[in-house]
LORO-429511 format. One record per atom (N, C-alpha, C): z, x, y; residue in three letters. Coordinates in steps of 0.1 Angstrom, whole numbers, plus 5000, padded with zeros to 4 digits. Each point is the difference from the previous one (the first is absolute). Example, Ala and Ser with C-alpha at 12.3 -4.5 7.8 and 13.67 -1.06 7.14 Angstrom:
507851324943Ala 500049915012Ala 500050095012Ala 499349965011Ser 500050095011Ser 500849925011Ser 
This chain:
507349404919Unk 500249884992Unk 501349925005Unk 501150095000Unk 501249935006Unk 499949915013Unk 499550105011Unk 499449935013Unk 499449905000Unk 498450014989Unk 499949844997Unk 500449914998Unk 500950014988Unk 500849924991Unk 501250005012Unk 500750005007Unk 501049955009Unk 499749985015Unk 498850075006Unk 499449955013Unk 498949935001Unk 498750014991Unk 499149934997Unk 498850115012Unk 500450114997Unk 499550105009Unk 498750024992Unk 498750005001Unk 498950004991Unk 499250115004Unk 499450075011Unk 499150125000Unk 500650095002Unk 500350134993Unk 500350144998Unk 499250094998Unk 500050105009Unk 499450125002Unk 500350144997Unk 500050044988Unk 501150164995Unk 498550065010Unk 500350085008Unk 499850135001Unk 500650135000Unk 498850054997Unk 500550144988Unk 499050155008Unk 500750104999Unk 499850115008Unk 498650054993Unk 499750004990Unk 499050104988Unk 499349924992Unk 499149994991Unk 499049964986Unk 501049994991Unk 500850115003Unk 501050014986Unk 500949924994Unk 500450005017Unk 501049854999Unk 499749874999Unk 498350025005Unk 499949845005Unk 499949954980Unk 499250134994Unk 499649964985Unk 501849964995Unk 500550085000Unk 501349974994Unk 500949885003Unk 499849935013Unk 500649905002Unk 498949844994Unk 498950025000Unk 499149934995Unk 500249984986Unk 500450124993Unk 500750034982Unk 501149895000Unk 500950075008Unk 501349884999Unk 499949885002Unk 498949965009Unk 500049895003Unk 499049894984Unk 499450134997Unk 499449914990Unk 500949954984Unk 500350124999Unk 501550034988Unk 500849895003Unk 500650025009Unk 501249895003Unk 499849905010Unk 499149945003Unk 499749895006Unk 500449894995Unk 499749954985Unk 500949874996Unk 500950034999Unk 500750094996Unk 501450034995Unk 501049985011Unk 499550055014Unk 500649935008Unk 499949885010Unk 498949964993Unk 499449835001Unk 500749964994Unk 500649974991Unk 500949934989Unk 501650015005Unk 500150125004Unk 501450035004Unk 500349935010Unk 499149965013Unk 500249945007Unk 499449825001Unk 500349954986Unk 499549884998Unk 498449975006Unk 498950114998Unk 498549934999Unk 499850054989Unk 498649914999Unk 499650014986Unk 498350024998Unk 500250135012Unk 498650075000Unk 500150115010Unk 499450124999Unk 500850145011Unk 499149945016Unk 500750085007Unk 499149975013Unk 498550094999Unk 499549965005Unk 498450074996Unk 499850145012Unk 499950114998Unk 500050105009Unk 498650045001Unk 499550065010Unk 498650074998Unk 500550135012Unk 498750104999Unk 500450165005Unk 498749955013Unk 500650055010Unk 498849945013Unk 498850104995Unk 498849935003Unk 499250155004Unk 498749905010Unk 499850075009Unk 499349955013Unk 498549974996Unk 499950004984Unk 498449955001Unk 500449904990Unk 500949945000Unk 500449894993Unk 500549895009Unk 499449955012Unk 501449955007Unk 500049864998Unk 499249954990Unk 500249844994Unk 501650004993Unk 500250124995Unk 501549984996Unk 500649985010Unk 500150085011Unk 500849985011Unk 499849895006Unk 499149945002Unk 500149875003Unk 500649914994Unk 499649954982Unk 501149964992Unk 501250015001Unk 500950145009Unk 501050015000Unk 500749945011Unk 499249985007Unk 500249945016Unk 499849844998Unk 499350014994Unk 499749825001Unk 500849894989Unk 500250094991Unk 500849924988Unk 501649995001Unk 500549834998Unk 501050005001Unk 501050094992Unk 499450034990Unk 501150034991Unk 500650185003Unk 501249984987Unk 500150194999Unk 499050085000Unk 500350105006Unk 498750104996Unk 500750155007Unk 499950124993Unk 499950165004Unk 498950065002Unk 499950065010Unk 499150105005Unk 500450164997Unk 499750054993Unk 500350165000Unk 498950055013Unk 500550115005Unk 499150085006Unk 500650135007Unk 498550105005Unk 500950105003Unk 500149985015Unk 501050105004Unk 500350015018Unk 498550045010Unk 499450104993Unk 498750045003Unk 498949845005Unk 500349894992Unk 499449894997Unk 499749915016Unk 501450075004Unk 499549895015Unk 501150075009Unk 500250165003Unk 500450045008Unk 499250135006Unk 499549995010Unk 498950075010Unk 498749925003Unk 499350045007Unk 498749955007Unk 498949974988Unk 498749975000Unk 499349944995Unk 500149964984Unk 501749945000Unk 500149884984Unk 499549904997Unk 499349994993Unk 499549825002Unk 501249934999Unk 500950024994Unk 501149885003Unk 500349995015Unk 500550095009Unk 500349965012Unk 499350085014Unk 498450004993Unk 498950035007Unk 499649865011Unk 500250005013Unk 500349865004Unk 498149965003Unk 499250104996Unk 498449954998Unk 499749904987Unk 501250034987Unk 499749924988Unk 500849875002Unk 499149945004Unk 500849815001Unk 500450004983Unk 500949925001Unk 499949924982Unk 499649865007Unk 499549964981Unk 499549875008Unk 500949914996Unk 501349985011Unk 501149965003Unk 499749965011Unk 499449905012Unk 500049955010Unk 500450155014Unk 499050084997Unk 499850185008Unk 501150044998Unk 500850004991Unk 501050095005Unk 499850144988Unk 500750105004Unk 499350144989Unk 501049974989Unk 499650134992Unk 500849964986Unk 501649985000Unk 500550125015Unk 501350055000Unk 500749865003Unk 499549915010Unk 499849905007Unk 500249894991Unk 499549994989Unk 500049884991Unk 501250034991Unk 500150134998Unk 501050034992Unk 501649975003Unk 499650025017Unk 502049985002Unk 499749865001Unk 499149925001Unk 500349814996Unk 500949974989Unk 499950114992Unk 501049954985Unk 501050075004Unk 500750085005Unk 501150025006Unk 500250084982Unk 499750085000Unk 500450104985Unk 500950065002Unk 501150024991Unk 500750074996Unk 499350144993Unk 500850135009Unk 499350124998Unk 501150094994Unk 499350054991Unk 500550104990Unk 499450125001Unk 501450085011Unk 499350154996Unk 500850084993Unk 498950074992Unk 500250064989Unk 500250175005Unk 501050085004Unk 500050165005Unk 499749995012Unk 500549905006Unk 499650005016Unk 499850135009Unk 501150094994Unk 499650125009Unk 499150144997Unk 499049904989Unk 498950085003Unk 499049965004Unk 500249985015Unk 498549945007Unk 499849915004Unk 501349884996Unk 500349895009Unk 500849985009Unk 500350125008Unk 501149935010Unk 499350155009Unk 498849995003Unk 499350005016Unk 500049945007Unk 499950045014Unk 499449875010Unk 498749944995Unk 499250024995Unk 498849884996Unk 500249944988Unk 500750114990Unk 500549834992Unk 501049934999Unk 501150025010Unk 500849935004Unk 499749875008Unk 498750015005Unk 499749935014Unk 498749924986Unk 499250054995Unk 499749894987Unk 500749944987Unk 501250085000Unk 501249864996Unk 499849915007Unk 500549985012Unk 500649935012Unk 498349905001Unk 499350074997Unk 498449865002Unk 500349914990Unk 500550084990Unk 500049914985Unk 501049875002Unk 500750025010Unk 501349865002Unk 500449964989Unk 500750164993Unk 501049934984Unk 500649925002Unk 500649924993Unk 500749874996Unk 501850165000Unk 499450064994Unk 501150134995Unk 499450124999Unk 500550084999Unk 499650165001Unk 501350094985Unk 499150054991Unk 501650034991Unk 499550184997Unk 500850025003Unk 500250145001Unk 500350084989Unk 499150054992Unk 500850094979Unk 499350145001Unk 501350094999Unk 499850105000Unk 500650074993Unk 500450064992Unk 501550134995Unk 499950105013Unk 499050065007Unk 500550085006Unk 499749945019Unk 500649935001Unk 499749985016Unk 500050125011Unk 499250005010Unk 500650135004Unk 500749985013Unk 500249855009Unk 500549985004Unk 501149824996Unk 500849975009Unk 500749894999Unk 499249955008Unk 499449864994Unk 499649915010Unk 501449845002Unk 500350025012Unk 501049905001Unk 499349865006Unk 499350025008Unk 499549905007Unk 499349884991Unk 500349885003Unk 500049854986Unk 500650024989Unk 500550114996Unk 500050074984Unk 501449854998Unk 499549934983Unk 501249924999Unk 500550094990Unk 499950054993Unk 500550094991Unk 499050174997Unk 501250044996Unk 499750164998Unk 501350084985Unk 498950014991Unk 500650094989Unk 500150165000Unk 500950065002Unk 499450134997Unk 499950044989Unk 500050154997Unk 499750044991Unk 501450034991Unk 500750025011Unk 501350034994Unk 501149854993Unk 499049865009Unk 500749924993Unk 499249924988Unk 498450074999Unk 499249994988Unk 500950054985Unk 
């Protein structure tokens, strides 16, 4: 919300390692969606939906509409070989380009949620990198390594 509210940054992508999490961040998001709509002077929450690959009118909605909008999803969702999201046989019908393809057009800001479970391989490091975030934000309590490289900020735990 802040990022909105002071960059006008509008598609965000939380991905999330598990079901567990993806449910639980979907909770928060529903619970406290105005609450931090309000906080940050709007006066309606940003609308989130949970990807799932036999839905992909949402995804398109998400890609094509100017406004705010969150994407929950899991890492599984579009990292390895035959995903429909960045299966380069599934055109969207975005002028051929695939889903992954349409997606870095909005230049999202990506939210990973426990990055170091499962997102920081070579293939989903390298399907970050398709997605052409706008930003990459990194939330963990337990990192297992330091990533320095772009990092503009870093909290530890010790200064949590």
């Amino acid at each position: 919300y802040a990022l909105h509210q002071r960059y006008g940054w509008s598609k965000f992508i939380i991905v999330v390692p598990s079901l567990a999490i993806r449910a639980g961040v979907m909770n928060t998001l529903s619970d406290f969606g105005l609450q931090l709509a309000q906080l940050h002077g709007l006066n309606h929450a940003i609308p989130c939906f949970e990807y799932d690959s036999s839905k992909l009118h949402q995804l398109k909605s998400f890609i094509d509409s100017p406004t705010a909008a969150i994407m929950v999803m899991n890492s599984q969702s579009f990292v390895g070989q035959g995903k429909i999201i960045s299966n380069e046989e599934n055109e969207a019908p975005l002028g051929g380009l695939t889903w992954l393809q349409a997606l870095a057009s909005c230049r999202p800001v990506v939210v990973m949620d426990e990055p170091q479970m499962g997102m920081d391989t070579p293939a989903a490091l390298r399907a970050f990198d398709d997605m052409k975030p706008l930003a990459k934000l990194r939330y963990s309590a337990t990192h297992d390594k330091a990533h320095t490289r772009n990092c503009v900020y870093r909290l530890t735990p010790a200064q949590g």
